[in-house]
N, C-alpha and C positions, 0 to 999 in steps of 0.2 A: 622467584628463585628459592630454591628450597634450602633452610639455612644447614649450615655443616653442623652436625651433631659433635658434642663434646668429646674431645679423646682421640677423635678420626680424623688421621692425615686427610689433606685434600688426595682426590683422584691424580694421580701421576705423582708425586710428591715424595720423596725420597728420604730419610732421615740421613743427618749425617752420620749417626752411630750404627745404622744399618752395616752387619756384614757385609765387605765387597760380592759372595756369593749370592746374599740374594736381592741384588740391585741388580733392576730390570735391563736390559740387552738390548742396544737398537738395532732394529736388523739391517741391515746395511743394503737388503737387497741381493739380485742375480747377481754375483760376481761372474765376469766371463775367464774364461778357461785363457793359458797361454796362446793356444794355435787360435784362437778366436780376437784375442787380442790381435793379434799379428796379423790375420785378415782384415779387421778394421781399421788398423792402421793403413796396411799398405792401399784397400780401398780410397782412403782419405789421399793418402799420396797422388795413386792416380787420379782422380779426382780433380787436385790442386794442379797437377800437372796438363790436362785439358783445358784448365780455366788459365793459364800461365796461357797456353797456345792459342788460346781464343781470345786474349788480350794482344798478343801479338800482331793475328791475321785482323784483326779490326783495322791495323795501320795501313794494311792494305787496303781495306773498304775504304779507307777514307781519302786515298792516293792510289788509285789506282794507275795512272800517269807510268809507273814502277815498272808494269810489267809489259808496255811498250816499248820502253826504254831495254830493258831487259833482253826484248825480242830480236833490237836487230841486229846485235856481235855474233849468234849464231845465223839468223841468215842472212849473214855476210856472208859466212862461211859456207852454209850448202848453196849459195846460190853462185858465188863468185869462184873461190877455190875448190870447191866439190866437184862442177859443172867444169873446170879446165883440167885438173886433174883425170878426169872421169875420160875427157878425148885424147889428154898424152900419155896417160895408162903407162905412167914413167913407176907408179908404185906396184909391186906384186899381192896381191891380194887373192889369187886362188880363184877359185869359180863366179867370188860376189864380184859386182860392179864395186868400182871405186865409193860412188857417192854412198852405194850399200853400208861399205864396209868402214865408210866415215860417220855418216850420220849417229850411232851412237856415242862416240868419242866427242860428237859437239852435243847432243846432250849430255852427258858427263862434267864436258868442259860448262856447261851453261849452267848445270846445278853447282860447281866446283864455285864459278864466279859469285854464284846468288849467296851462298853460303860461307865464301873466306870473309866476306866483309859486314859478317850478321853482326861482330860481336862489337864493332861501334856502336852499336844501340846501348849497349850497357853503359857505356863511356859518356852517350848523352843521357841516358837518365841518373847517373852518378850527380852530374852536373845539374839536371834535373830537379834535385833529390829524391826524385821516385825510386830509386835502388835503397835509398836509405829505407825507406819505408816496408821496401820486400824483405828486409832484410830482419825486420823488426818483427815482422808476422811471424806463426807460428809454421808456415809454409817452409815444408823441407827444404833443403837447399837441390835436390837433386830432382826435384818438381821444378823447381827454375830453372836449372839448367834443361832437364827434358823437353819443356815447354816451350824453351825457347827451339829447342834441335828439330821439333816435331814443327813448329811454324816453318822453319828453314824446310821441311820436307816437301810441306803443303802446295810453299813456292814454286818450288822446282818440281811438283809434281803437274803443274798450272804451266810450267814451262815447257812439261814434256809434251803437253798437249796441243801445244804451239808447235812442236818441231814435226810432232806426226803429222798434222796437215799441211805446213809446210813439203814436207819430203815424200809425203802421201802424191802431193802435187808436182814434183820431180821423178816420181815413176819410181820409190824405193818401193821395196816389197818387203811388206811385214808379215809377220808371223802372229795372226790373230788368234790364236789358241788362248781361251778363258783362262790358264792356267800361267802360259807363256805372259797374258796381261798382267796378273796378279805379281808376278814377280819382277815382272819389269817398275813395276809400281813400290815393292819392298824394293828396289835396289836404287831406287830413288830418294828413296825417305831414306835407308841407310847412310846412302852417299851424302846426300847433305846434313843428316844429323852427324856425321863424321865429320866434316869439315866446318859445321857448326860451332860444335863443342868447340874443336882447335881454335876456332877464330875466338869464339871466349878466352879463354886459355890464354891465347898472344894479347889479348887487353886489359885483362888480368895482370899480365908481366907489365907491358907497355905503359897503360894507363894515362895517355894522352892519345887524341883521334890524329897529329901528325903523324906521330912515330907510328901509331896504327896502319894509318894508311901506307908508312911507305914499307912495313912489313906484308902487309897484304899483297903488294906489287911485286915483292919480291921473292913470296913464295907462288903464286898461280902461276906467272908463264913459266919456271922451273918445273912446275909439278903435272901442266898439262903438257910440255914438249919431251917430259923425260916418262913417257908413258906409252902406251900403244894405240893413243886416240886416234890419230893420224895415218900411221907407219905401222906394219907389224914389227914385234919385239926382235922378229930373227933378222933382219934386215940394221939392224943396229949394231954399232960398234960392239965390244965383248963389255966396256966398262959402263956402257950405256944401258945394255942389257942387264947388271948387277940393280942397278940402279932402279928401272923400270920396274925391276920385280919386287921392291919393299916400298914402289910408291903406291899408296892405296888406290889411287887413280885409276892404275893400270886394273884391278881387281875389281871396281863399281863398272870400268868398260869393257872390260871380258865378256861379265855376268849380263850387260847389255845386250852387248854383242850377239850372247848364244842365245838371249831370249825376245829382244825385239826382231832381226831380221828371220824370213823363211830364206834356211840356208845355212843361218850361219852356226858359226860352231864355238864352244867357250874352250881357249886353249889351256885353259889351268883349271879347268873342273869346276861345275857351278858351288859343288859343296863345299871347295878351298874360295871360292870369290865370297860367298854371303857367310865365313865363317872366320876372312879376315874383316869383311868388313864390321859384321857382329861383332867382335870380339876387339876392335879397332875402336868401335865407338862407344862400346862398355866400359874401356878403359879412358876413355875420355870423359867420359861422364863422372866419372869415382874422380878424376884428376880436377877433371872443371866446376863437382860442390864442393870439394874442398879448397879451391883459390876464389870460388865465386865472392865470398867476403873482402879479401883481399883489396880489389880494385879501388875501393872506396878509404883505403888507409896511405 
């Protein structure tokens, strides 16, 4: 090693009497810009919010028992009530066949069910302490909520696939247009990330799986018989009608309606059905990270 000569700081070596001006500057490196920030952030979000939903759908890999049980409250219903209804043609339905003009309304109802009782999950991992845990990560809150709404989609999108060949098998007639699929497919995922979030939301409040459950009981058959699932809206009393028209139900089975069956027709406009329900579950999400901490106090 070569000795330091007399007088000469070592290499990097600072005096303290050195001018602040000319002490050396570390560079700090690329700083990235605002708009760049904000990209990698919200990257990171989505992100976290896929691995949220991919922790979820594992539950299913590992039970899949779920989506048997799942299966047979709708075909109950296309096979028993569709099929009698369909020969005493007591309801008016226009040009479709009855079981036509039901069968989205029991999908609807079947994602409605998969989806009001998600958010006991939270309730046992609270108990768990695995809620505590998410909570403690740096993992946005609105990745958790997402995460979980987009697993809720998954389901009932696995469900929808069940009622098509079901009903495929009862002689309904679908509307197989690539595009007419796609959307039937978004108004699926809407619909249960809509009543997802809510089912969060009421455990949040509740905070016990009794009172949970008996809130869950108490909002689906209101929300699926005060709807268009079944019965068209005009065939309803005047106050039933009020009613029907601010339950989101009625707007994920419109949006069905006009795009699964060949024939049918969305009576309140596909771009009022996917822009309540958009606009339905954006506000549930903003509503459900900010109570999401709650449930745990």
């Amino acid at each position: 090693m070569k000795p330091q000569e007399h007088g000469v700081p070592p290499t990097g070596f600072v005096s303290p009497a050195t001018p602040a001006r000319f002490q050396p500057v570390r560079d700090p490196g690329p700083r990235l810009t605002r708009p760049a920030n904000r990209i990698a952030a919200f990257a990171k979000g989505v992100n976290k919010t896929f691995v949220m939903a991919g922790l979820e759908l594992r539950k299913l890999r590992h039970d899949p028992t779920e989506l048997v049980t799942r299966a047979v409250q709708p075909a109950l219903w296309l096979l028993i009530f569709g099929q009698v209804f369909t020969r005493v043609r007591a309801i008016p339905t226009g040009e479709l066949r009855y079981l036509d003009f039901m069968t989205p309304g029991i999908l609807a109802q079947s994602v409605l069910f998969i989806a009001i009782f998600h958010g006991i999950a939270i309730i046992w991992e609270r108990d768990l302490g695995i809620l505590h845990k998410f909570l403690a990560s740096p993992t946005p809150r609105a990745s958790l909520v997402v995460g979980k709404a987009l697993s809720a989609g998954v389901r009932g999108a696995i469900q929808g696939i069940f009622i098509y060949l079901l009903a495929l098998l009862l002689g309904v007639r679908f509307n197989w247009n690539p595009l007419a699929l796609i959307g039937v497919l978004a108004t699926i995922i809407l619909g249960a990330a809509f009543f997802a979030v809510l089912s969060l939301i009421i455990a949040c409040v509740v905070k016990t799986r009794e009172r949970f459950m008996g809130m869950g009981q108490v909002l689906t058959m209101p929300l699926f018989f005060a709807s268009n699932a079944i019965y068209p809206i005009a065939i309803m009393p005047q106050w039933l009608q009020i009613v029907s028209r601010i339950n989101p139900l009625t707007y994920e089975v419109d949006a069905l309606r006009g795009l699964m069956i060949a024939g049918g027709v969305s009576t309140m406009g596909l771009p009022l059905d996917f822009a309540v329900l958009l606009g339905g579950t954006t506000i549930a999400v903003i509503i459900g990270a900010r109570m999401y901490p709650k449930v745990v106090m």
